[in-house]
Each structure stands twice: as structure tokens, then as C-alpha cells.
N, C-alpha and C positions, 0 to 999 in steps of 0.2 A: 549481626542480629538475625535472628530464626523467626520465619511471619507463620504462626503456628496458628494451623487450622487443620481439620478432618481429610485428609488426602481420596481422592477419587481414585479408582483406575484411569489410568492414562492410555491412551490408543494413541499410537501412531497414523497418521491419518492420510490419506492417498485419495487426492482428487478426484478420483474416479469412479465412486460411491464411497471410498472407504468407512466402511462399515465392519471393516476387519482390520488387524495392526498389520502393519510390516515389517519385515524384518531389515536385520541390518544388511541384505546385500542388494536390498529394492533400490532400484537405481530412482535419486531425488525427481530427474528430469519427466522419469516418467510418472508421478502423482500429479505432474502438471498436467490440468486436461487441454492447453497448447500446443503440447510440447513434444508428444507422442508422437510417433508417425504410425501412420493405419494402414493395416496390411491390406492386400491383395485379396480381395474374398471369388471365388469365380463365380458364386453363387447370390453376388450383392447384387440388389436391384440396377436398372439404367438410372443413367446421370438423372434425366428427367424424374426421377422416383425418389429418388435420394432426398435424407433430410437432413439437415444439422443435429447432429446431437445432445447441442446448447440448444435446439429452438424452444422457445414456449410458447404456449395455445394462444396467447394475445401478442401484437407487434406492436410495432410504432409507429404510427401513422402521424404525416404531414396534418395539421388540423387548420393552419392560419397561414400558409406561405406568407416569406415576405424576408426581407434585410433586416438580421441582426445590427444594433447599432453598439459601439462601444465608449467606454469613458477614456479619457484622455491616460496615455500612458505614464509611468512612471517609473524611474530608477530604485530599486528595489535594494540596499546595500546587503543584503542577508536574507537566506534560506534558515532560517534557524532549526528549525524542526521539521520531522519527516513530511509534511505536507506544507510547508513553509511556516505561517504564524498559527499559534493556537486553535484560531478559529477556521483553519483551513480556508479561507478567502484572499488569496494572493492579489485579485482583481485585476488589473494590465500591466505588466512587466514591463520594462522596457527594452528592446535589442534593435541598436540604430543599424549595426552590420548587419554584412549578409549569413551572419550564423558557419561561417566556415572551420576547418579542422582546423586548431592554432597549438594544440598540446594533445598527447597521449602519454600517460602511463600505465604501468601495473602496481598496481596498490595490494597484492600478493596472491591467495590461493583463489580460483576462481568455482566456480559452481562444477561438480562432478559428480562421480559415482554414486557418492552418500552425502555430500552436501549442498547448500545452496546459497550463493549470493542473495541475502531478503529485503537487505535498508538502501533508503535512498542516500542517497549525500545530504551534509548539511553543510553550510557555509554563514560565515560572521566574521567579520573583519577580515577582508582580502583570506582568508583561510580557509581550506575545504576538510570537511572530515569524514573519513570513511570507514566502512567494516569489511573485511573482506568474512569468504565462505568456511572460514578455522578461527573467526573474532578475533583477528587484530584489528585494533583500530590506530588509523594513523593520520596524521594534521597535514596537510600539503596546499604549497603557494598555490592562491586561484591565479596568482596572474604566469607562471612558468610551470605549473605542478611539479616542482622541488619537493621534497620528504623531509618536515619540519622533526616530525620524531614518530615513534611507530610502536607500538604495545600491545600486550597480548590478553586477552580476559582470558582468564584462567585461576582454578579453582582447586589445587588439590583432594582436597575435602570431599570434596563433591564431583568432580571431574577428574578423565584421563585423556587428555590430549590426545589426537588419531592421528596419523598420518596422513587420510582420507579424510579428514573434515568435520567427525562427524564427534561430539563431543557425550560422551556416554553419559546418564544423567541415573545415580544409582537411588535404587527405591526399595527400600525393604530385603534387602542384599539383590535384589536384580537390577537388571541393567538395561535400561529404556534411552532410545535413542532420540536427540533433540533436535531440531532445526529453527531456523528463526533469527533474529535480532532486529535491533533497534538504535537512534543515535537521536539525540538532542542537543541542543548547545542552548544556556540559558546563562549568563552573569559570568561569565569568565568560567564556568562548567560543561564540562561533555556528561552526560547521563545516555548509557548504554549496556545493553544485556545482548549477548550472543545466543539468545533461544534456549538459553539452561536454567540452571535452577537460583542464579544470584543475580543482582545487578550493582550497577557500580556507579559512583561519579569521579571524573576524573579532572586534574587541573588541565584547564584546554590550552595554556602556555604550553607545558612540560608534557602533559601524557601523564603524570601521576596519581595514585590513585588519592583521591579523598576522602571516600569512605566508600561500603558496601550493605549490601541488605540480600540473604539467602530466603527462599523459599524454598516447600516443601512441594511443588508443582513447577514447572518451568514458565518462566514469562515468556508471552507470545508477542503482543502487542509494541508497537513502535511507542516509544512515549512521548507524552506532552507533559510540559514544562508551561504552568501557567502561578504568577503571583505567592512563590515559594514553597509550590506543590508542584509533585511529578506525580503525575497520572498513567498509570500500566496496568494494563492486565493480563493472567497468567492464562496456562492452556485450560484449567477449569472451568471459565467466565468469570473470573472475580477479577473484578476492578478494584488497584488496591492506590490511595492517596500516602503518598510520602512525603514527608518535610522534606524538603531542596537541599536542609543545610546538614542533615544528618542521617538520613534516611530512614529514620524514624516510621512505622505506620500510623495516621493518623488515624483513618477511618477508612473500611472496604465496604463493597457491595458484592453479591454474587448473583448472578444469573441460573438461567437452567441449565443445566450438565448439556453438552452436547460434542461430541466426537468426533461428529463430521465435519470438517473446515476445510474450506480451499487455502493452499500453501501460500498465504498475503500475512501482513501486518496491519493494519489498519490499526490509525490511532485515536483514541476522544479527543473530543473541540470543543474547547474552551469560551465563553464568554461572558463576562464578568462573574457572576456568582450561580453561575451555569456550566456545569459538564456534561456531555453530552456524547456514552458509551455504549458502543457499538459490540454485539456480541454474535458468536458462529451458530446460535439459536436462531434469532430474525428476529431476535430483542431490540428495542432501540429505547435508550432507558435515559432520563433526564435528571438528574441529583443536584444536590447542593454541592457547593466546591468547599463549605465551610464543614460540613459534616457530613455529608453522604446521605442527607434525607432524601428519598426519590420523590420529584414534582412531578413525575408523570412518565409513565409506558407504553409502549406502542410495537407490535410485530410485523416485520414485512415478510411472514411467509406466502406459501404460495402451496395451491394445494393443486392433483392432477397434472405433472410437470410426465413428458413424453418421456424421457429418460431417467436412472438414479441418479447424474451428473445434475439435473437440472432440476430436482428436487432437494439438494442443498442450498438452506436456508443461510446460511453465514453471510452476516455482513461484511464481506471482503475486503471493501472499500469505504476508505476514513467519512465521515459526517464531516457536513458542511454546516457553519453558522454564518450567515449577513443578516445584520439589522434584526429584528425581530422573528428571523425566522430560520429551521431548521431542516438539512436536506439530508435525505440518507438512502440509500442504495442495495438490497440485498440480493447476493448470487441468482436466488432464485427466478427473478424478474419482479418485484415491487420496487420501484420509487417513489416516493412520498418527500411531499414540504409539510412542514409543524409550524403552529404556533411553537415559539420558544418557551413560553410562559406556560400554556394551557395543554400543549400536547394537540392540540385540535389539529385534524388533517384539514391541509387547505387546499391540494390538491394531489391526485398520484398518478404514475404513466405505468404501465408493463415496461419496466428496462430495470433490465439486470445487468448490473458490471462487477469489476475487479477493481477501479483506478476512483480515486476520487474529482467529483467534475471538477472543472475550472467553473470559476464564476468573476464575472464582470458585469457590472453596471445592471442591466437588470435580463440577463442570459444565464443559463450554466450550459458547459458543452460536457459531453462527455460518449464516453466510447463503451457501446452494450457489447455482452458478451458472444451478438452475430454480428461483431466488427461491425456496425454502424458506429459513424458518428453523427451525433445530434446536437442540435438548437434547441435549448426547451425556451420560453419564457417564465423567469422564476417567479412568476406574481401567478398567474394564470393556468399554469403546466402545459399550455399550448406548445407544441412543436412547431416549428419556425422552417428549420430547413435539417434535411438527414441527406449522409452521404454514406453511401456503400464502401464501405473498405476492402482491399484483399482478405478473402476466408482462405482461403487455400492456399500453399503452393501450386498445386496443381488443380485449380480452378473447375476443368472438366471432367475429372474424374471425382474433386470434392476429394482429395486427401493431403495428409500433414496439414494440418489447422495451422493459419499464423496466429501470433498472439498479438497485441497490440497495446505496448503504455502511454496514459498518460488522459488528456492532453493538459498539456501548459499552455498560457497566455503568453506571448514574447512578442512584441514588438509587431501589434499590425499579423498576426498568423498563430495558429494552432500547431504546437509542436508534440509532435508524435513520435516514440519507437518503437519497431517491431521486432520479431523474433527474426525476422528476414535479415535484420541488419542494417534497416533502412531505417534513419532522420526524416521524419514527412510534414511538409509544413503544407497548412489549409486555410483561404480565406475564410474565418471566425465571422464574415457579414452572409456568406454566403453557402460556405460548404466546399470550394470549388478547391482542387489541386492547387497548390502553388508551387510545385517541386522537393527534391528532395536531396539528402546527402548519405553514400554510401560506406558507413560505418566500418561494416568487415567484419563485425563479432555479432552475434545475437543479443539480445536485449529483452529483459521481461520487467527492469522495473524505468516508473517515469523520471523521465529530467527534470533536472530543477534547472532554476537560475539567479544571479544575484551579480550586481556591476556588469550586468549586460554578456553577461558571460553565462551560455549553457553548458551544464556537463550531463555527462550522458553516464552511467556506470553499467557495462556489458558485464555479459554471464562468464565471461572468461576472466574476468576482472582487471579489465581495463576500464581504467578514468578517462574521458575523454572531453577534453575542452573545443568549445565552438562559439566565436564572437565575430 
């Protein structure tokens, strides 16, 4: 089935204003604005002069010091979707271990030249399921990471498989280069797109396909799987509703065209007859889950940003929904809480991230994009307690940015990775180190967890299990 709509210009888009396309030999890593190393200027100011090129005009300031409290943990048997449950509120995880290396594998092509490792892992029933940076997706035990079966998303039609990764996405006889994907697991289904122009459900037994839906725009967005509707949207800003059972389009919405995106997935969050779509405008737009009527809109841009990095508006990082209220995050530096119902802001901070928070009991933590991590209170927007992260590798000269995923809630600690390579766990009452585990690969997307078991999915694409 063909979801036929008005086709935009599509721009390939480069973290680092892109404002221009790229072509196909721009190496992926570096549209990351992490990921880059920064050269040697003789002529750059002193250390003491120096600025981030993420910073924005407003910080985050401590407003209430004090100890985060947390709710009782819980054994969580499944990660289902890219941010866990629909509504992205995983609340406390449970990990009674000390979190050590208990499994690695490689789950196939890892991030390179022209492609990119983009989805998290999902897991349901003892099962993990992944995509590697060429979209195969494959099922593997959580408790030994065994290789239950392994399959390719691939599209004749519309696709020529690369060698290098990168899946040609053809438009009007030329030839537009894609990156991206997505994984759900809902009712004994995997629901996933490798960042082109079809997606697919697959039987998450066997790996086979069960149906498919083609678009004339590539899907971008990780999808969510809520009440026999899959929710995705493409690189346009159209959020498109699918029947779960046939891939049917039910009803879309589209946003305002916009170009500029940082290289994330972020997915809508779901709650009960509320969706709640996040777009690379600084849209954040509230629908009906029964028909796509919009209840209410809201932008977190930002205007006057010191850089063109830092004037990208894209909501990076998935929306949050607890209880009646709605959390959302845009590159630029806006965070805002919503009425779910009204739209009404209830509170907002300057913090701009990539990672969608964690949230527990009545906290969210989350990691800005000048590697702070933060305490908010989510009633209040008060700041509680912030912790300084490594910016740098090289700290005093301020060059090669690390990047930082995540955090998760696991067991009593904030679970962190970075591009360094490091697993970094942090007292969630307080802020404070509590150690860390040396990985070996780089890492830019966050861990999940489910049966007390964390995995970690590196840029090289390895799986790595830790209980």
C-alpha cells in the first residue's frame, strides 16, 4: 500500500546547521554534533575564553537544593518500545546486581562511513530485538544473546541495498540517501522501518513479514504501538496512524516542513486517547488517537541561540506523559510540562537535550545537551540537584565533545553511556558518581532494561548485556 500525499524536497540533513544536503560520501559520524573531533585552531581564543558551541543564553540553575526521593522499584519484564511503554514513563526499574558484563555480541553492520546505528533495543519475553546500521533486524536470547533468526528490510522497488550501509531512497528518478530506523514489539509483532521509504510488521516468532506500508517520503521516527495503532512519522513532519493489523492509514497529521533535524528518532507517547507528536519544527502537538483531531499545540523554540547548532529547533528527544501531565524537550534549550488535556504550560526550564528524561515518582532526570545531568521536580520545574558531566575528552583545551545517552532508572542509580565508552552509574537522590563500567566501543544511543538485565547497543554494533 502507497500513503499518497504531496512530496516535499527532501534535504539530507547534517547536525551542524545543515541547512544544505549532503551528499553521499559525508561521512554519518560526522553530522553528529558529538562526534566530530575539532581541529587545532592557533588562532582560537584561551581555554578561559572558550565557549561551548551547544551553550544557550539561559542555564540551569539549582533553584531548591535538596534529596530526590524515589518509589519503590520494580521488575519490569519488557522494554517494548523505543522508550519502553508508550507513554515513555518506565518509573524504577529494577537491577538487584552489580550491573556487570555477562554477554556481548555483534548483531551485524555497525555505524560507518554513510550509515548509522539509530534504534534502541526492544525486549518481551526473555527476547531482545535489534537493527543493525544496513536494517537487519534480528530476535536474540536476553538471557545468553543466542541469534534466534535474523532478516533484512529490504525493498526492491524502492531500494538498492549498499554495501556501506546506506539504503538509496529513489524520488523522481534521483536518488536521496536515507538514514534512520525504528523497532516496536506490540502482540506477538515487531513494527520497524530502516529510515526509507516502507515499513513493515513482522511475526516476532519467526522474523516474517506480515504485512507492509510504502511511503513517498522516508519514515524517520521510532514508532509507538499503542491500542491497535502504530504511530510514525516520516521525514516531512507527518505523523501517520496505522492499523497494527494491516497497515492500513487511518488518519495523519502534518506539521511544518522543516530540514533541520538532529540525527535522533524520537517517538510519540501515548496515553489513552492522547498522542502526543513531537516534530524537528519545535512543534509539540497533542491529537486524538481515535482520529487525529488536534487538542492543542505548543513550540519550544528558542530564539537568539549563540550558534547555528544551537538554533535548531527539533524535538530530538521522545515526550513524556505521567498522570495528567506532558513533558517535552527541544534541541534548542526549551523544556516545558503541559496540561495533557489543555496544553496549558505548567512549568518550563532552559535544557535542551537529545535523550528522553527518565521519570520516577515525582522527579524526571535527564542529561542537557552541556552534559549536565539534572533533578527537575516534575510538579514545580524546580531543579533539585545538577551534576557536571565530562564535555570534553580533552577537558582543557575543550576539544572532541563526548556525547552522553540516556539516563535510565535501574536499580537504586542513573544509568549512563557515552561516546567515551563508558557505562556510568549516579546516585538519582543526589547527583553524586557511583562508578562506572568500561565498555570498549562508543555508544550514542541509551540503554534499556527488562528482567534486570541492561543492554547497551554500541556504535560498532555490538549488544552488550549487563546484570
Amino acid at each position: 500500500m502507497t500513503l499518497s500525499r504531496t512530496l516535499p524536497l527532501y534535504a539530507c540533513l547534517a547536525a551542524s546547521l545543515l541547512l544544505t544536503g549532503c551528499g553521499a560520501g559525508e561521512r554519518l559520524s560526522n553530522l553528529n554534533p558529538f562526534s566530530a573531533p575539532e581541529s587545532d585552531d592557533p588562532n582560537a581564543p584561551p581555554d578561559s575564553e572558550r565557549r561551548s558551541v551547544l551553550e544557550l543564553g539561559d542555564t540551569l540553575r539549582v533553584q531548591e537544593a535538596g534529596v530526590a526521593t524515589l518509589p519503590r522499584a520494580y521488575v519490569n519484564t519488557a522494554w517494548p518500545q523505543a522508550d519502553g511503554y508508550p507513554t515513555h514513563a518506565m518509573q524504577h526499574t529494577a537491577a538487584s546486581g552489580d550491573l556487570n558484563v555477562v554477554w556481548r555480541t555483534r548483531i551485524g553492520a555497525g555505524s560507518s562511513r554513510n550509515a548509522r546505528i539509530n534504534a534502541r533495543p526492544v525486549i518481551s519475553d526473555g527476547v531482545a530485538y535489534v537493527i543493525d546500521a544496513e536494517g537487519r533486524v534480528s530476535a536474540l536470547s536476553l538471557s545468553d544473546g543466542d541469534e534466534i533468526w535474523r532478516t533484512r528490510l529490504d525493498d526492491p522497488s524502492l531500494h538498492e541495498a549498499q554495501g556501506d550501509g546506506f539504503l538509496p531512497f529513489f524520488r523522481g528518478g534521483d536518488r536521496v540517501l536515507t538514514f534512520g530506523g525504528g523497532l516496536s514489539f506490540d502482540n506477538g509483532r515487531i513494527y520497524a522501518h530502516s529510515g526509507g521509504g516502507f515499513f513493515v510488521a513482522l511475526d516476532a516468532a519467526t522474523g516474517e513479514e506480515v504485512w507492509r506500508a510504502h511511503s513517498l517520503t522516508p519514515f524517520h521516527s521510532a514508532p509507538t504501538v499503542a491500542d491497535g495503532r502504530v504511530f510514525v512519522s516520516t521525514d516531512d513532519n507527518e505523523l501517520l496512524a496505522l492499523d497494527a493489523s494491516n497497515g492500513d492509514v487511518l488518519w495523519s497529521h502534518r506539521s511544518i516542513a522543516e530540514t533541520a533535524r538532529i540525527l535522533t528518532a524520537p517517538s510519540p507517547a501515548v496515553l489513552g486517547d492522547v498522542v502526543i507528536a513531537p516534530y524537528s519544527s519545535g512543534e509539540i502537538v497533542a491529537l486524538r488517537v481515535q482520529n487525529g483531531t488536534v487538542l492543542w499545540s505548543d513550540s519550544l523554540t528558542r530564539a537568539g541561540g549563540l550558534t547555528p547548532l544551537s538554533t535548531i529547533n527539533d524535538i530530538a528527544a521522545s515526550p513524556v506523559i505521567l498522570g495528567d501531565a506532558a513533558y517535552a524537550m527541544s534541541h534548542s534549550g526549551s523544556m516545558a510540562a503541559f496540561d495533557l488535556r489543555t496544553g496549558e504550560r505548567m512549568w518550563e526550564q532552559p535544557a535542551g537535550g537529545l535523550n528522553a528524561p527518565a521519570i520516577a515518582g515525582d522527579y524526571l532526570f535527564l542529561v542537557s545537551v552541556n552534559a549536565e545531568l539534572v533533578a527537575i521536580d516534575r510538579t514545580t520545574g524546580e531543579v533539585r540537584w545538577l551534576t557536571q558531566l565530562q564535555q570534553f575528552r580533552n577537558e582543557r583545551k575543550r576539544k572532541n565533545r563526548v556525547s552522553w545517552a540516556g539516563p535510565i532508572l535501574a536499580g537504586d542509580r542513573l544509568v549512563l553511556a557515552s561516546s567515551e565508552g563508558d557505562l556510568a552509574f549516579f546516585d538519582p537522590t543526589t547527583g553524586d558518581p557511583m562508578g562506572d563500567r568500561d565498555l570498549g566501543d562508543s555508544v550514542y544511543i541509551a540503554p534499556v532494561i527488562a528482567d534486570e538485565t541492561v543492554l547497551v547497543l554500541t556504535d560498532e554494533g555490538r549488544l552488550i548485556a549487563l546484570r
